[in-house]
Steps between C-alpha positions, in 0.01 A plus 500: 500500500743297259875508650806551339701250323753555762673368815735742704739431754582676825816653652516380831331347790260738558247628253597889472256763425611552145441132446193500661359803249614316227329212555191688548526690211648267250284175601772255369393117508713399764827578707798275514726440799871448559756419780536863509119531644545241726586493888261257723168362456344811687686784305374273145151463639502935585672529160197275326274689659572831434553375090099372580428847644615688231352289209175525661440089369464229762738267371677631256797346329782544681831257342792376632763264363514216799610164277753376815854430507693862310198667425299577820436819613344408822839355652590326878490589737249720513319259214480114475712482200474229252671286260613506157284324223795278423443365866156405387630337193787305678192301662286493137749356363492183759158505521300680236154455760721648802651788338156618355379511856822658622440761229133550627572562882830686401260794306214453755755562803633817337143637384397464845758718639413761176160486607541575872717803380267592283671421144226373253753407157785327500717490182541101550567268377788505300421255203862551355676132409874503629736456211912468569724726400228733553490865652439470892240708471246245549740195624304338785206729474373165230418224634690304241570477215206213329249721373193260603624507872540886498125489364354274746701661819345862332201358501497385830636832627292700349205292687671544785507922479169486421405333784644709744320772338758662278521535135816361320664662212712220295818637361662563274317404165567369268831332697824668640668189613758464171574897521882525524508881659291642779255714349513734806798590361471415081283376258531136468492365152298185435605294180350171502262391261150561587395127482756410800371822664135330507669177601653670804470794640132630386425148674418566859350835434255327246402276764416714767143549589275692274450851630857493664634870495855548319798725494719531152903434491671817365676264244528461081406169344691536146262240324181740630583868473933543470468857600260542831538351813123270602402772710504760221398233218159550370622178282618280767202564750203426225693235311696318843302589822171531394498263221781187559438532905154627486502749792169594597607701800627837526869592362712735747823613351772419697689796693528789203824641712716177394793556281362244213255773356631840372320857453385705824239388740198612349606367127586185653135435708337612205656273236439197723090591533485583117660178442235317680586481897206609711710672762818612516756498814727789666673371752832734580278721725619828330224731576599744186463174285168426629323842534620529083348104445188586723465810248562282200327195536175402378248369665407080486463420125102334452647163437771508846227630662226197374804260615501623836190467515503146389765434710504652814746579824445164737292635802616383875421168580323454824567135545888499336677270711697642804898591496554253718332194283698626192822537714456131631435376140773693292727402755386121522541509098845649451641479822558853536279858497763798435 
């Protein structure tokens, strides 16, 4: 049976009953994690399981954002931990050859530790180029700010995820790095010309390996379409990331609760799928929010569903390489782990 275009979020730690029914009932694509679901290893692996249980799939997708440095939900102690992108790029920017093989052990460390807790998607890496004078937001989530180095330290990552048996989501298309407010919080406004745009930022994603999965940026690009944010931009996803950057791979809107995008929840997931995202994301865990989405939202489109198809979840990897291996080589590489 065809899912919905739809990934949920959770509450807490624990998979309540209510959460449990409507994951039954609604069969969204995939549920996404936070720091607010997340205790040890053994409380993530119970959670994981019970979000298996309920779907009645084997593997089903089950996200996370884990990119190291800020943005890690798994956190130390009771996690690894791991650092920034910038850290990575630091070392790139010495040696090009070293920092590609930094970037490679860095995601197949922390896919390993997804895996083990049973995580299958992680919304990584982030592809953004670091501009100054910039909004934090992204900062030293980049790993620079040369567009060919962010591509071939993507690249590398994204090898990396996949062989630790996880499936990577590059974010966010079609390039966030230049974005003066936090889109969390407001809708950044992009005004430079589209030619330095395809020079830039739509560089690294357009690079990435075919098939690679994607998540939108919840911003406006005033040469595109002035008056919708990507996300909601029929325009700007057939004309910039699936014509200049070619995405193959399945489009996830970014987190429909952010400030950038207006109108109520269900408005807001379904003007991102009817302007050409294949699934769209509630993360706040507001159960309310997502029993009126689950009732809203249609099921995969024929075309998201044929890329999924295409391009499926990474299975487990019997014969990854051991924690311990990538531990020795990230740490041989950059000197440091977390």
């Amino acid at each position: 049976m065809t899912r919905r275009a739809l990934t949920l979020s959770l509450e807490g730690a624990r998979l309540t009953a209510r959460e449990a029914d409507l994951i039954k009932a609604a069969r969204p694509f995939g549920v996404i994690l936070f720091g607010r679901n997340i205790e040890t290893p053994d409380q993530l692996r119970a959670l994981t399981d019970a979000i298996r249980n309920a779907d009645g799939r084997d593997d089903p997708p089950i996200l996370i954002d884990q990119e190291g440095g800020r943005v890690q939900r798994l956190r130390k102690p009771a996690f690894q931990g791991s650092v920034a992108a910038a850290r990575i790029g630091q070392v790139a920017q010495h040696d090009r050859e070293k920092g590609a093989e930094a970037a490679f052990w860095h995601a197949l460390r922390i896919g390993l530790e997804l895996r083990r807790c049973g995580v299958s998607v992680n919304c990584a890496p982030c592809l953004d180029l670091a501009f100054k004078g910039a909004s934090s937001v992204i900062g030293d989530r980049s790993y620079g700010p040369d567009p060919h180095l962010v591509a071939a330290l993507g690249r590398a990552a994204i090898n990396g995820y996949r062989a630790a048996g996880v499936t990577p989501i590059v974010k966010h298309l079609p390039g966030h790095g230049r974005a003066s407010v936090d889109s969390h919080v407001r809708t950044p406004i992009i005004d430079a010309p589209a030619a330095e745009l395809r020079a830039t930022d739509f560089t690294p994603f357009a690079a990435a390996p075919s098939g690679v999965w994607g998540m939108t940026g919840h911003l406006v690009l005033t040469e595109v379409d002035p008056d919708r944010p990507v996300t909601h931009s029929p325009t700007a996803i057939a004309k910039i990331i699936r014509g200049d950057i070619a995405l193959a791979g399945p489009l996830f809107s970014d987190d429909i609760s952010m400030g950038a995008l207006s109108g109520d929840p269900v408005s807001r997931a379904l003007s991102a799928l009817s302007a050409g995202c294949d699934v769209a994301l509630h993360c706040n865990g507001e159960f309310e929010e997502m029993t009126a989405l689950a009732e809203a939202a249609p099921a995969l489109r024929a075309d998201s569903a044929a890329r999924f198809e295409a391009h499926p979840q990474t299975q487990p990897v019997d014969d990854a390489p051991s924690a311990e291996e990538a531990d020795r080589r990230l740490a041989d590489l950059i000197g440091e782990i977390a």
